[in-house]
CHARMM internal coordinates of N, CA and C (Angstrom, degrees):
IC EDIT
DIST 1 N 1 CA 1.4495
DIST 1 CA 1 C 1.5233
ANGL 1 N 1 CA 1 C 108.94
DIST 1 C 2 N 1.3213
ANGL 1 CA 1 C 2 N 95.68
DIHE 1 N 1 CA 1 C 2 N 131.49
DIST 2 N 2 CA 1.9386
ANGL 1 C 2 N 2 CA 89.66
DIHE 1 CA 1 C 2 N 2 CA -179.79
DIST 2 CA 2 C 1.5629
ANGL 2 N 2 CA 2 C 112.59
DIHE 1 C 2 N 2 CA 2 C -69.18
DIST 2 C 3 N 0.9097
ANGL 2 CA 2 C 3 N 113.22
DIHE 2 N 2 CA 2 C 3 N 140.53
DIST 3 N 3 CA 2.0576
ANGL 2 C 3 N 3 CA 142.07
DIHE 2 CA 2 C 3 N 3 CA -176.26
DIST 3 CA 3 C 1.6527
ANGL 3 N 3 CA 3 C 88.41
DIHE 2 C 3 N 3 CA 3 C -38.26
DIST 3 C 4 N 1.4546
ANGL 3 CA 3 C 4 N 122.37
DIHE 3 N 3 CA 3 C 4 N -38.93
DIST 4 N 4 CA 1.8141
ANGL 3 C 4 N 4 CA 125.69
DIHE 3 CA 3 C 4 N 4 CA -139.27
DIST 4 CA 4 C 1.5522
ANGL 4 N 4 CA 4 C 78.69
DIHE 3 C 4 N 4 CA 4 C -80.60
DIST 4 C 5 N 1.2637
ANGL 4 CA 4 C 5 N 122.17
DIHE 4 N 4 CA 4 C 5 N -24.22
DIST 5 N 5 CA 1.4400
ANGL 4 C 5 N 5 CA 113.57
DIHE 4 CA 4 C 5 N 5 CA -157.11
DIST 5 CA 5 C 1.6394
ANGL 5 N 5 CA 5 C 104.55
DIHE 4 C 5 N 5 CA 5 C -114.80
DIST 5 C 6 N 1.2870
ANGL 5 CA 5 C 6 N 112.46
DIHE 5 N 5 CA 5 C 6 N 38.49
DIST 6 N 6 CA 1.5117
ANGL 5 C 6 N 6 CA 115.79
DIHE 5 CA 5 C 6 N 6 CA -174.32
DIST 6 CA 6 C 1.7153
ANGL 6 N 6 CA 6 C 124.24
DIHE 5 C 6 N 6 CA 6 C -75.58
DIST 6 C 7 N 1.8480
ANGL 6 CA 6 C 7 N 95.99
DIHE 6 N 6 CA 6 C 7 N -18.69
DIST 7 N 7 CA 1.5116
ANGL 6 C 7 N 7 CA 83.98
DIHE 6 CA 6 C 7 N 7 CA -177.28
DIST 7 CA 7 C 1.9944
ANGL 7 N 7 CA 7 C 97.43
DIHE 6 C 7 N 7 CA 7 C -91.11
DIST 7 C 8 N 1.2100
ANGL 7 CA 7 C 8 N 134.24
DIHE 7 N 7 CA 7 C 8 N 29.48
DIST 8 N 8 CA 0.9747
ANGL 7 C 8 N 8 CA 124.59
DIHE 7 CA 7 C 8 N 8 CA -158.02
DIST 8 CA 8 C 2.0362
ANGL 8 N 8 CA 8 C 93.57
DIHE 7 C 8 N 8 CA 8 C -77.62
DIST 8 C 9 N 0.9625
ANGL 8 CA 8 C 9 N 111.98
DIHE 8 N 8 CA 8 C 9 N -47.52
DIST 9 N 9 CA 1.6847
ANGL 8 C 9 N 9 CA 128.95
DIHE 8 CA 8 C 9 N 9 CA 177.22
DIST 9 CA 9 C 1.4111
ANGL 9 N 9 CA 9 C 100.25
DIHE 8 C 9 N 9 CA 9 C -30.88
DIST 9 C 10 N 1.6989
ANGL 9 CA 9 C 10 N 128.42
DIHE 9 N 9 CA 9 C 10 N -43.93
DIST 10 N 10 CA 1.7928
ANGL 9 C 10 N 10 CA 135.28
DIHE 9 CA 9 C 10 N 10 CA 152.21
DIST 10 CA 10 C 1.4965
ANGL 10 N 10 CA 10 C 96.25
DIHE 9 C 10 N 10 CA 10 C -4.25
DIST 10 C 11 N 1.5256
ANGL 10 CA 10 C 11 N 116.99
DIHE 10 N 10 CA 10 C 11 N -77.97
DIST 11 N 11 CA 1.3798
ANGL 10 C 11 N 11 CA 104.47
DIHE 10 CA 10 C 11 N 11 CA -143.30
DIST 11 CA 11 C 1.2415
ANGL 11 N 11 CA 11 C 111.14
DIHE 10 C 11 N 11 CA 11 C -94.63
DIST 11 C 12 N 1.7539
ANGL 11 CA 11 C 12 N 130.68
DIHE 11 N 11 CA 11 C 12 N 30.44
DIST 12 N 12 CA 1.0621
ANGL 11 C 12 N 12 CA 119.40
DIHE 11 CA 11 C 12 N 12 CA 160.00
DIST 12 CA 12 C 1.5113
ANGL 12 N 12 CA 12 C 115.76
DIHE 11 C 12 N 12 CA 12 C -89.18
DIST 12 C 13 N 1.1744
ANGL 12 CA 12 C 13 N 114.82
DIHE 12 N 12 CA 12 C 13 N -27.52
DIST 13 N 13 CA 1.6997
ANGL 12 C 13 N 13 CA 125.94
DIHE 12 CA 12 C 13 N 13 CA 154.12
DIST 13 CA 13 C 1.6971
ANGL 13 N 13 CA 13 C 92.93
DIHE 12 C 13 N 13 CA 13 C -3.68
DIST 13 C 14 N 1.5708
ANGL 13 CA 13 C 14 N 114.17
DIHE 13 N 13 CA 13 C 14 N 145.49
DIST 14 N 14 CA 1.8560
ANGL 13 C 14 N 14 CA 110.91
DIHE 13 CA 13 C 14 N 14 CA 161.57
DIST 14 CA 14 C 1.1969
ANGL 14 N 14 CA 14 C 101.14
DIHE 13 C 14 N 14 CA 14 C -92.80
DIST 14 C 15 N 1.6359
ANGL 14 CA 14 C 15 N 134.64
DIHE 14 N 14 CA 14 C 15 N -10.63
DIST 15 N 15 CA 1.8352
ANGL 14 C 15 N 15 CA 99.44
DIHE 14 CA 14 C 15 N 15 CA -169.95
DIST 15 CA 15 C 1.6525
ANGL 15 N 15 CA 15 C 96.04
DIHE 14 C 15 N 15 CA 15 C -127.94
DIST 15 C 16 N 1.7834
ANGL 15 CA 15 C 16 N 108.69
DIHE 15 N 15 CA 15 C 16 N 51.06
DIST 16 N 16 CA 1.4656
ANGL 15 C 16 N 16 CA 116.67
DIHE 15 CA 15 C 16 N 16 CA 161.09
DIST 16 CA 16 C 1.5157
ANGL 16 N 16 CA 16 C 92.03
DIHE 15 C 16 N 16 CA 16 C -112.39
DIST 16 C 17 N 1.7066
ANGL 16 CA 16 C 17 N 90.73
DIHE 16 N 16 CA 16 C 17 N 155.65
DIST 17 N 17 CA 1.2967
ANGL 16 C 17 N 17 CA 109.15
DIHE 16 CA 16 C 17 N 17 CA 178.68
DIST 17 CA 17 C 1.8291
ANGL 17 N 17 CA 17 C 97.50
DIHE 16 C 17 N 17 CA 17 C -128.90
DIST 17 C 18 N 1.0990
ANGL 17 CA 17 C 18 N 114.30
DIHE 17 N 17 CA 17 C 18 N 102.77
DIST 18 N 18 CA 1.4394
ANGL 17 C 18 N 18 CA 128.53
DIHE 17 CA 17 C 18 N 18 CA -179.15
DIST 18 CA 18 C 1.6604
ANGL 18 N 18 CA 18 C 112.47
DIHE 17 C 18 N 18 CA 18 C -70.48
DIST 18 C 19 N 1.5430
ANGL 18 CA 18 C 19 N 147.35
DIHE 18 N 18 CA 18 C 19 N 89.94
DIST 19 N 19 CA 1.5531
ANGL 18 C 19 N 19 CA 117.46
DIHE 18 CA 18 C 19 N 19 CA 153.94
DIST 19 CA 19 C 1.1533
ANGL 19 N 19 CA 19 C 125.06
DIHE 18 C 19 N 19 CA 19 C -106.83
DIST 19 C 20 N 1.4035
ANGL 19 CA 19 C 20 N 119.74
DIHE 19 N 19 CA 19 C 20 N -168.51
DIST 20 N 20 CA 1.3192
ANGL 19 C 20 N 20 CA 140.07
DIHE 19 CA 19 C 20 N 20 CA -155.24
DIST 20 CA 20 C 1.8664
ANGL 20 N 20 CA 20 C 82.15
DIHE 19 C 20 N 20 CA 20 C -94.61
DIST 20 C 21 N 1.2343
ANGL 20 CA 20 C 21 N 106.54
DIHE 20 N 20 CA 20 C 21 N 147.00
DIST 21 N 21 CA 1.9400
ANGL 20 C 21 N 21 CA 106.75
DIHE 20 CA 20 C 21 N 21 CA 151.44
DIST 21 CA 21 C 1.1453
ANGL 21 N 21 CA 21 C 119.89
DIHE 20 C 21 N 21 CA 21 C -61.78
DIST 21 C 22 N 1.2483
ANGL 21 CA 21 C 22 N 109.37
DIHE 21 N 21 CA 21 C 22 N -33.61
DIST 22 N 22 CA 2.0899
ANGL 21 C 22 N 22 CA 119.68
DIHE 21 CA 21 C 22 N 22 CA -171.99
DIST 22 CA 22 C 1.1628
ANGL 22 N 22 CA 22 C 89.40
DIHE 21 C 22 N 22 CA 22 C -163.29
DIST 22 C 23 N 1.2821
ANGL 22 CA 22 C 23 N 111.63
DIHE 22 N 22 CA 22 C 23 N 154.00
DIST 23 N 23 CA 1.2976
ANGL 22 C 23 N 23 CA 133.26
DIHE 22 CA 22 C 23 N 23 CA 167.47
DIST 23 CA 23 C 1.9347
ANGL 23 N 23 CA 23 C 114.36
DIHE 22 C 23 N 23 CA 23 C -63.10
DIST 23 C 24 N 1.2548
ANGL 23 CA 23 C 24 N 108.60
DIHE 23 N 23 CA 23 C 24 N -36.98
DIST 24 N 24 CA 1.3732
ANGL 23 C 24 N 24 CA 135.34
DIHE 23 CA 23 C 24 N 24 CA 170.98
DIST 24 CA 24 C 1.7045
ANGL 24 N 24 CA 24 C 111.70
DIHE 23 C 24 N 24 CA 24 C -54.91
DIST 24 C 25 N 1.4393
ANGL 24 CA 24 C 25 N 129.63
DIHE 24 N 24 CA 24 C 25 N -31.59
DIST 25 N 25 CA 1.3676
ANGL 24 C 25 N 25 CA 149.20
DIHE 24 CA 24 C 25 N 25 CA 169.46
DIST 25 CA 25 C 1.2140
ANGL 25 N 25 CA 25 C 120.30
DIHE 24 C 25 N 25 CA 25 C -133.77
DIST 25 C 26 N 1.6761
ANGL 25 CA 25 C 26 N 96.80
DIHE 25 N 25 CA 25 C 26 N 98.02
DIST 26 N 26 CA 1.2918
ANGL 25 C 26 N 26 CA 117.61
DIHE 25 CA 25 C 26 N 26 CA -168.00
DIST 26 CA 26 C 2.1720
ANGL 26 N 26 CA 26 C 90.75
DIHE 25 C 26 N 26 CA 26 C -98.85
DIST 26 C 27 N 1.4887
ANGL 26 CA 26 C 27 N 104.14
DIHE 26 N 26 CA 26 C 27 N 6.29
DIST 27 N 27 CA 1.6133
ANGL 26 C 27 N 27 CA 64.31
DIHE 26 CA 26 C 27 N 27 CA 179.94
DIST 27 CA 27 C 1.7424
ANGL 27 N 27 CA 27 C 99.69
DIHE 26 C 27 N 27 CA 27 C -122.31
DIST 27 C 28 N 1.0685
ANGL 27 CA 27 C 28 N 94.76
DIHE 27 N 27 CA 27 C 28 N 61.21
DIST 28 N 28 CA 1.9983
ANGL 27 C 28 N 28 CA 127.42
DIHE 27 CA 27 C 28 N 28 CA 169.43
DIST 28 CA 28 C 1.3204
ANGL 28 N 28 CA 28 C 121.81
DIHE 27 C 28 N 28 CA 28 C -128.01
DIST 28 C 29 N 1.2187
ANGL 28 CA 28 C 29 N 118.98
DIHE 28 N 28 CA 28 C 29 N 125.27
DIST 29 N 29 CA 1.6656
ANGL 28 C 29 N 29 CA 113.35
DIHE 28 CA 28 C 29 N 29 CA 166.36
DIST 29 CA 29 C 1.4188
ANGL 29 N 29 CA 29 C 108.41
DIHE 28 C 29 N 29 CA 29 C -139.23
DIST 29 C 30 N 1.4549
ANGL 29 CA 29 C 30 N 98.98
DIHE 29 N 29 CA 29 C 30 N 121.14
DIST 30 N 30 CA 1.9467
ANGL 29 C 30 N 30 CA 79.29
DIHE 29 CA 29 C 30 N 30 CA -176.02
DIST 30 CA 30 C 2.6647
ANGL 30 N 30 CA 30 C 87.42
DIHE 29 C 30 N 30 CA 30 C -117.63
DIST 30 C 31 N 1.4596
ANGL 30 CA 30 C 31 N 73.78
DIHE 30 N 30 CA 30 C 31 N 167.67
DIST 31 N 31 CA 1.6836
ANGL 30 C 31 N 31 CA 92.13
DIHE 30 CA 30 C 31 N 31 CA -160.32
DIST 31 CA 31 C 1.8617
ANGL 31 N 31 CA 31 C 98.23
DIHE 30 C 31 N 31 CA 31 C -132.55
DIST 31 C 32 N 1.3706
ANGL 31 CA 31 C 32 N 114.49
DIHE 31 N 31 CA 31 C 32 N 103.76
DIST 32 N 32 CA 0.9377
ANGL 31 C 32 N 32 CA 118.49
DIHE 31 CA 31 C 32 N 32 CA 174.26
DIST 32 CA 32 C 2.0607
ANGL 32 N 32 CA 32 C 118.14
DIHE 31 C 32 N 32 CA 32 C -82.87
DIST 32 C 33 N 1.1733
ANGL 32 CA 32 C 33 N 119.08
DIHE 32 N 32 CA 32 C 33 N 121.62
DIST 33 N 33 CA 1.0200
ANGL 32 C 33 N 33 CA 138.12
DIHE 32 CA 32 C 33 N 33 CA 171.00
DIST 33 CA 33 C 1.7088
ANGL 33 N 33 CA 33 C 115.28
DIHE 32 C 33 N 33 CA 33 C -51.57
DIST 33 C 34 N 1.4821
ANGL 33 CA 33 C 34 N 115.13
DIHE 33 N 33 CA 33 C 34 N 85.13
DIST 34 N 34 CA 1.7953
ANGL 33 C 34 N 34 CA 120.02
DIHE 33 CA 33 C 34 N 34 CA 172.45
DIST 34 CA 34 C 1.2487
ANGL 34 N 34 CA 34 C 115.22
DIHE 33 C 34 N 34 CA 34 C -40.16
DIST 34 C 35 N 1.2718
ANGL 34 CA 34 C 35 N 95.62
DIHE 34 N 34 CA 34 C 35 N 163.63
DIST 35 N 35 CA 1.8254
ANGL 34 C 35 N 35 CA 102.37
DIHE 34 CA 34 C 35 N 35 CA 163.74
DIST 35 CA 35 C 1.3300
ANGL 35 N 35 CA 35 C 110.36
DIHE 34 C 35 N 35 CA 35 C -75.29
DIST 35 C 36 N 1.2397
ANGL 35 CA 35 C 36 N 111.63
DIHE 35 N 35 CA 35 C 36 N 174.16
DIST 36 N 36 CA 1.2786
ANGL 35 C 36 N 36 CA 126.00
DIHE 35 CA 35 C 36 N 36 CA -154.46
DIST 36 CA 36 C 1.5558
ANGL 36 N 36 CA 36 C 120.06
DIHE 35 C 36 N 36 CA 36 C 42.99
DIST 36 C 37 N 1.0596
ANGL 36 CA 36 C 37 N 144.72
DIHE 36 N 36 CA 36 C 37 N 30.58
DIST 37 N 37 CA 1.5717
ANGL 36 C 37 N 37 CA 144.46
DIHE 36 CA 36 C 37 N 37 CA -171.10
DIST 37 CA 37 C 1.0206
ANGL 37 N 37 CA 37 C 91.22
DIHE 36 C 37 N 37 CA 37 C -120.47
DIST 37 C 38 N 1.5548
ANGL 37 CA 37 C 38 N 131.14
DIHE 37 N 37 CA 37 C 38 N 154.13
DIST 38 N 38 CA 1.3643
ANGL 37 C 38 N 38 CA 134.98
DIHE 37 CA 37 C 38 N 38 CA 175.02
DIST 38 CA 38 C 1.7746
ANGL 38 N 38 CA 38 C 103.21
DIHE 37 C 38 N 38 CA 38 C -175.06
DIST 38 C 39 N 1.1550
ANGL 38 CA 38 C 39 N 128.27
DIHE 38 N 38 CA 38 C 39 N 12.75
DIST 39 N 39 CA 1.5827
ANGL 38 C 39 N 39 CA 153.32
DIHE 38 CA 38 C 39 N 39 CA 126.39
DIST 39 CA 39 C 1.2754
ANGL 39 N 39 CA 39 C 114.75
DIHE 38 C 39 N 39 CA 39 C -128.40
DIST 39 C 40 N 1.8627
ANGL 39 CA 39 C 40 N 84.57
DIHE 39 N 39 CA 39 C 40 N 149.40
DIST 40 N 40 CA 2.1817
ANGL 39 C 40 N 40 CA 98.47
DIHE 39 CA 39 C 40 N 40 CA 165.17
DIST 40 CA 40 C 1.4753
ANGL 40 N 40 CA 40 C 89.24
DIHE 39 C 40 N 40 CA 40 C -129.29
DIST 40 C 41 N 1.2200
ANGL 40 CA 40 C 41 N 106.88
DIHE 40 N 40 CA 40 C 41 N 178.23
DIST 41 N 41 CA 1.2938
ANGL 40 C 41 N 41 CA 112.07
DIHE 40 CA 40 C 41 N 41 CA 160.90
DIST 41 CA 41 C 1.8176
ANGL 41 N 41 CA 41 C 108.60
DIHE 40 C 41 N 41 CA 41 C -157.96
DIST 41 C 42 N 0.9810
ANGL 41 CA 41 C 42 N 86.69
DIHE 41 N 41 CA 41 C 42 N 129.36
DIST 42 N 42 CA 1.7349
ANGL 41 C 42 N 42 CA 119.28
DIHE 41 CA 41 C 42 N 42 CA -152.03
DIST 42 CA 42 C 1.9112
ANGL 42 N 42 CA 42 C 104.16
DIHE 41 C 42 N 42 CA 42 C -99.52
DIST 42 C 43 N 1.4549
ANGL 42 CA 42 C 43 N 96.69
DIHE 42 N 42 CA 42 C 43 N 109.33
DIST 43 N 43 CA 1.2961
ANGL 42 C 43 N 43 CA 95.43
DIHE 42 CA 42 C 43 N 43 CA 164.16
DIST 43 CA 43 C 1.3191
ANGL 43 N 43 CA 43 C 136.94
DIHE 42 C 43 N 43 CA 43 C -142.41
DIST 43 C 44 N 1.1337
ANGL 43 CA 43 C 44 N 139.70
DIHE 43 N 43 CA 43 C 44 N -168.63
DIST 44 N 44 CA 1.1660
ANGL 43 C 44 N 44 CA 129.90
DIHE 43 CA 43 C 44 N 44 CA -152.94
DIST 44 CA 44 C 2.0473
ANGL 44 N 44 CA 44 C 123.23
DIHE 43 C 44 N 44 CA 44 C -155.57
DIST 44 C 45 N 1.0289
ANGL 44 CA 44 C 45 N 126.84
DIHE 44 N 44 CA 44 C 45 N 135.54
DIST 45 N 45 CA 1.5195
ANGL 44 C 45 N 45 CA 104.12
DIHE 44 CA 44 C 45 N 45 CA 173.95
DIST 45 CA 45 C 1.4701
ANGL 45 N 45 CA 45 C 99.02
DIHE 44 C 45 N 45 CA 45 C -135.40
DIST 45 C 46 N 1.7080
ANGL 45 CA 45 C 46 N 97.47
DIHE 45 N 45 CA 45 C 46 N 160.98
DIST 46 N 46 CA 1.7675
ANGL 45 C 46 N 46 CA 100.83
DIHE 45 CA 45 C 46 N 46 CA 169.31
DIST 46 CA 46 C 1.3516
ANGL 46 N 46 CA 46 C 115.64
DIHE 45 C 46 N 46 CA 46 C -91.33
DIST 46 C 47 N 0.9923
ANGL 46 CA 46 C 47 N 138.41
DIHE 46 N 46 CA 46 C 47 N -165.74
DIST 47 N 47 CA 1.7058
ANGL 46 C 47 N 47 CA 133.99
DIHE 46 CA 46 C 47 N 47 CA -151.64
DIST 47 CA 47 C 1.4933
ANGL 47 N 47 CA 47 C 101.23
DIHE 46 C 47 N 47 CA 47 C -83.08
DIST 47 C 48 N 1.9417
ANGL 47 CA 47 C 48 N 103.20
DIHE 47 N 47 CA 47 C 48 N -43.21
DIST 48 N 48 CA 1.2043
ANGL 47 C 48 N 48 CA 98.94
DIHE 47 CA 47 C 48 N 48 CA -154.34
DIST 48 CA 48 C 2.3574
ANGL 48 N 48 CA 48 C 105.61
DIHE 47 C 48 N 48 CA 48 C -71.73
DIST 48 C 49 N 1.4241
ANGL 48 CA 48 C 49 N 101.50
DIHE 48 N 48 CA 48 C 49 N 8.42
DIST 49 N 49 CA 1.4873
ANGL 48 C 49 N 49 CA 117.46
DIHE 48 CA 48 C 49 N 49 CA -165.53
DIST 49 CA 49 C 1.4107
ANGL 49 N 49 CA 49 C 120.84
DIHE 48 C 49 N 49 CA 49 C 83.58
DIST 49 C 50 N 1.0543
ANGL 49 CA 49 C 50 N 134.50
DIHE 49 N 49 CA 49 C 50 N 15.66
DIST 50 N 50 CA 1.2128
ANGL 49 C 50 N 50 CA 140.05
DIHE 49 CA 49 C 50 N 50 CA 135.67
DIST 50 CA 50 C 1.2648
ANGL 50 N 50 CA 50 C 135.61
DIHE 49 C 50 N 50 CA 50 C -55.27
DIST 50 C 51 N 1.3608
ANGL 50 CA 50 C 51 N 131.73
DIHE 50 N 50 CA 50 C 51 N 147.09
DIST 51 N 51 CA 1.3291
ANGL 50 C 51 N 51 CA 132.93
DIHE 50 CA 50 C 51 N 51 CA -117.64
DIST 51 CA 51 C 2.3949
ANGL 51 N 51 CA 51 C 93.73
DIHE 50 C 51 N 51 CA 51 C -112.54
DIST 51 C 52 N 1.0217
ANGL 51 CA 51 C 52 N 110.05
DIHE 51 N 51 CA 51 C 52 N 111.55
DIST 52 N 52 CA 1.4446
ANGL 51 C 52 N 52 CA 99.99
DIHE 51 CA 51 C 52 N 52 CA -147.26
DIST 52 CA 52 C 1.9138
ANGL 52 N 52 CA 52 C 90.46
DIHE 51 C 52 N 52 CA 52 C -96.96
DIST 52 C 53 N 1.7858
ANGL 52 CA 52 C 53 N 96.91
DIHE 52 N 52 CA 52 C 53 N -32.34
DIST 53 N 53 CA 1.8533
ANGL 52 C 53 N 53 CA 75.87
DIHE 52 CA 52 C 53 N 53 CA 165.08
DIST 53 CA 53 C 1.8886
ANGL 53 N 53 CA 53 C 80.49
DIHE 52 C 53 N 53 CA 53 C 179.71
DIST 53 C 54 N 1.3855
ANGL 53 CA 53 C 54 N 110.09
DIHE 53 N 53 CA 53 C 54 N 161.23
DIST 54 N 54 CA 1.3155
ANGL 53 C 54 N 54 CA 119.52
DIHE 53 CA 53 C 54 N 54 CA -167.36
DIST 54 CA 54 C 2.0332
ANGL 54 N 54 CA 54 C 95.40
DIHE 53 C 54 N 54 CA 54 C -149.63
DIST 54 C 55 N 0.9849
ANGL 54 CA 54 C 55 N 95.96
DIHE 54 N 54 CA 54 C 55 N 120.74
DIST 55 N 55 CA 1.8105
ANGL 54 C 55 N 55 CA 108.89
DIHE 54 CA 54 C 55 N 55 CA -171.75
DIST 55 CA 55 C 1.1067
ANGL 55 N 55 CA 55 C 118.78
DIHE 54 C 55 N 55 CA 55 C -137.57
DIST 55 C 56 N 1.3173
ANGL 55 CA 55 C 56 N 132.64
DIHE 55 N 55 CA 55 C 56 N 127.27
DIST 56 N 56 CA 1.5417
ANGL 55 C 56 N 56 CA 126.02
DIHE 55 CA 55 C 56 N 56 CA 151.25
DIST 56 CA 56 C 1.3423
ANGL 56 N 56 CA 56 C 133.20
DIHE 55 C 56 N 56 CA 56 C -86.23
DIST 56 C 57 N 1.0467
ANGL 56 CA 56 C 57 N 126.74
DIHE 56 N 56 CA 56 C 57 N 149.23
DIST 57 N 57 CA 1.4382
ANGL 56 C 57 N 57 CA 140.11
DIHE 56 CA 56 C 57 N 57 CA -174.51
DIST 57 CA 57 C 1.2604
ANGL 57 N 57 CA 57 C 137.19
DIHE 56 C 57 N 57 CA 57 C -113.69
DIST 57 C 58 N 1.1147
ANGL 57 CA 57 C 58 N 144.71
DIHE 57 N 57 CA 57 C 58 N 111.95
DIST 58 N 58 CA 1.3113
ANGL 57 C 58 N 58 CA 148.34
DIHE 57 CA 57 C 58 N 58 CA -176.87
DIST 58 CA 58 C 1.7700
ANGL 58 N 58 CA 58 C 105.84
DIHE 57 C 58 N 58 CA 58 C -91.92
DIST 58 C 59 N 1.4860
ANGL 58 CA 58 C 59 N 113.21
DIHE 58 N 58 CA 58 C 59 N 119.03
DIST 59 N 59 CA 0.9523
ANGL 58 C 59 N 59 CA 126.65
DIHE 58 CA 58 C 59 N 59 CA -147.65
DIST 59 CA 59 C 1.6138
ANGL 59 N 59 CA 59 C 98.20
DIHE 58 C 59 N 59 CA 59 C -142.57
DIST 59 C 60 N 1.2730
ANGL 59 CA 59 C 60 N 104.88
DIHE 59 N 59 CA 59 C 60 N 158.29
DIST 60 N 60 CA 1.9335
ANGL 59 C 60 N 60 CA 116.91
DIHE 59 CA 59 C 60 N 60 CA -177.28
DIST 60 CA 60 C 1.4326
ANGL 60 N 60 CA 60 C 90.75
DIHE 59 C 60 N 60 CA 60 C -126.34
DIST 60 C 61 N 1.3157
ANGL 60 CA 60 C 61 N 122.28
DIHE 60 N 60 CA 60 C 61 N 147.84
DIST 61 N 61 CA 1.3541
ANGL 60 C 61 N 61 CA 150.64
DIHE 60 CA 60 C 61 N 61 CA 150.97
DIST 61 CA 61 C 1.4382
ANGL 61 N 61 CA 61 C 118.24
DIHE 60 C 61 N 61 CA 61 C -42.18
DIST 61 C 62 N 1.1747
ANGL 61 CA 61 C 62 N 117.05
DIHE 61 N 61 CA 61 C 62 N 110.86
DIST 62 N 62 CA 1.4918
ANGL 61 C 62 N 62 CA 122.03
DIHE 61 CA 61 C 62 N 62 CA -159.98
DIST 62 CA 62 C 1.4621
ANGL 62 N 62 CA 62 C 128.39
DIHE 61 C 62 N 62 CA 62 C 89.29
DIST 62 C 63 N 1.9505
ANGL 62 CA 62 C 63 N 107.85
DIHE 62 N 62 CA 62 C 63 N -29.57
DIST 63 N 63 CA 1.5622
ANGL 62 C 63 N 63 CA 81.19
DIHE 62 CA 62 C 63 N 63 CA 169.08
DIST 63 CA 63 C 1.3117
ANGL 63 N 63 CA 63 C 129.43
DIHE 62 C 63 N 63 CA 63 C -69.97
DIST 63 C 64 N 1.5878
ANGL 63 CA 63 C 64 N 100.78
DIHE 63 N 63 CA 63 C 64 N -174.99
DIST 64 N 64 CA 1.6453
ANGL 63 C 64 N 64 CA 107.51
DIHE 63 CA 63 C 64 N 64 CA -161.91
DIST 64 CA 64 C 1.0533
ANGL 64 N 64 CA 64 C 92.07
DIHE 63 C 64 N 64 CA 64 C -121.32
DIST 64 C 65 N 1.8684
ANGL 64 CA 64 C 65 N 119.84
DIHE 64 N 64 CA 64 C 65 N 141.92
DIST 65 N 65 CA 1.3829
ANGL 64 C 65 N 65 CA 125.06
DIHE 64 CA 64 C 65 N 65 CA 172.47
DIST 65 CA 65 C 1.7941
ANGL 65 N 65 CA 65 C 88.34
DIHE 64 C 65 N 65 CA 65 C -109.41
DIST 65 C 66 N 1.0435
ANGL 65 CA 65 C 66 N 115.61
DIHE 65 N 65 CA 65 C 66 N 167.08
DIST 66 N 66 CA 1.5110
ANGL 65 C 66 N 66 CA 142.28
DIHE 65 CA 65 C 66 N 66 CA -172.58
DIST 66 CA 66 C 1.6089
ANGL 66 N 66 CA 66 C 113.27
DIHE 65 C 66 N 66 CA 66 C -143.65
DIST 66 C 67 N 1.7971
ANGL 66 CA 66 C 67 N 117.75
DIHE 66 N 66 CA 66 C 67 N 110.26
DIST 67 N 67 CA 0.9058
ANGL 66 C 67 N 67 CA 95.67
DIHE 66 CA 66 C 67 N 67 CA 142.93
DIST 67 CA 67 C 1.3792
ANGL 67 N 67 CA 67 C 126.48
DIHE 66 C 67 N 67 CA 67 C -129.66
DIST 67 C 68 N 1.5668
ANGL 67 CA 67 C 68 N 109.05
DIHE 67 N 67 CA 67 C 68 N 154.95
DIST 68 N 68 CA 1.6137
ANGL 67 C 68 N 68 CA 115.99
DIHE 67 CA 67 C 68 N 68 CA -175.92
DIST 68 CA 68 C 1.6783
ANGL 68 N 68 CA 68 C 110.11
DIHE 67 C 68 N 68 CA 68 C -102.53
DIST 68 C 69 N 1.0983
ANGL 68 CA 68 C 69 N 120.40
DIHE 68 N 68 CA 68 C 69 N 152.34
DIST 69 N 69 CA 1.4220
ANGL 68 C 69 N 69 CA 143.52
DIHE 68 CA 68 C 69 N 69 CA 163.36
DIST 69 CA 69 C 1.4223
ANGL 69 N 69 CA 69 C 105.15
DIHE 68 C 69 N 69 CA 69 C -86.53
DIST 69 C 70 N 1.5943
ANGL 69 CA 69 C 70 N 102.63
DIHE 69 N 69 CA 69 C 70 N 91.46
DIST 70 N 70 CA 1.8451
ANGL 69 C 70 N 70 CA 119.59
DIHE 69 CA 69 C 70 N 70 CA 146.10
DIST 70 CA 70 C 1.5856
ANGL 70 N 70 CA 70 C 137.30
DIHE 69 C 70 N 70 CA 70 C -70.12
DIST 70 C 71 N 1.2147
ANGL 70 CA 70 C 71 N 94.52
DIHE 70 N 70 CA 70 C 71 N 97.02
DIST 71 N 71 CA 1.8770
ANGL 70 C 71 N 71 CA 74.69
DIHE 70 CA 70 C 71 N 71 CA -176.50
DIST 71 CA 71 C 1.4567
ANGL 71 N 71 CA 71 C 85.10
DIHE 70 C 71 N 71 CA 71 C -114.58
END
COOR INIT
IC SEED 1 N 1 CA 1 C
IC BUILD
């Protein structure tokens, strides 16, 4: 999995709610940070299932993570 797309592991969490910005730009997702949260921990694998990076995060209530599609 490419690095650009590391917080994608966010929305397997059960009490995130992941959307689109617009329906029109599907290659955006931004993920607002609930109350009470104050770590995530963000991970990642490469195709073959190997472990591509595993992180924790210190995080505030309300921010916004963003991710974009780089090609």
């Amino acid at each position: 999995m490419n690095k650009r797309l590391m917080f994608l592991g966010l929305f397997a969490l059960p009490f995130i709610s992941a959307k689109a910005n617009a329906a029109s730009n599907r290659n955006t997702v931004t993920w607002q940070v609930p109350s009470g949260v104050n770590k995530i921990r963000v991970r990642s694998w490469n195709p073959d299932g190997s472990k591509d990076m595993d992180r924790v995060l210190s995080v505030e209530p309300n921010q916004t993570f963003r991710i974009d599609v780089v090609n």
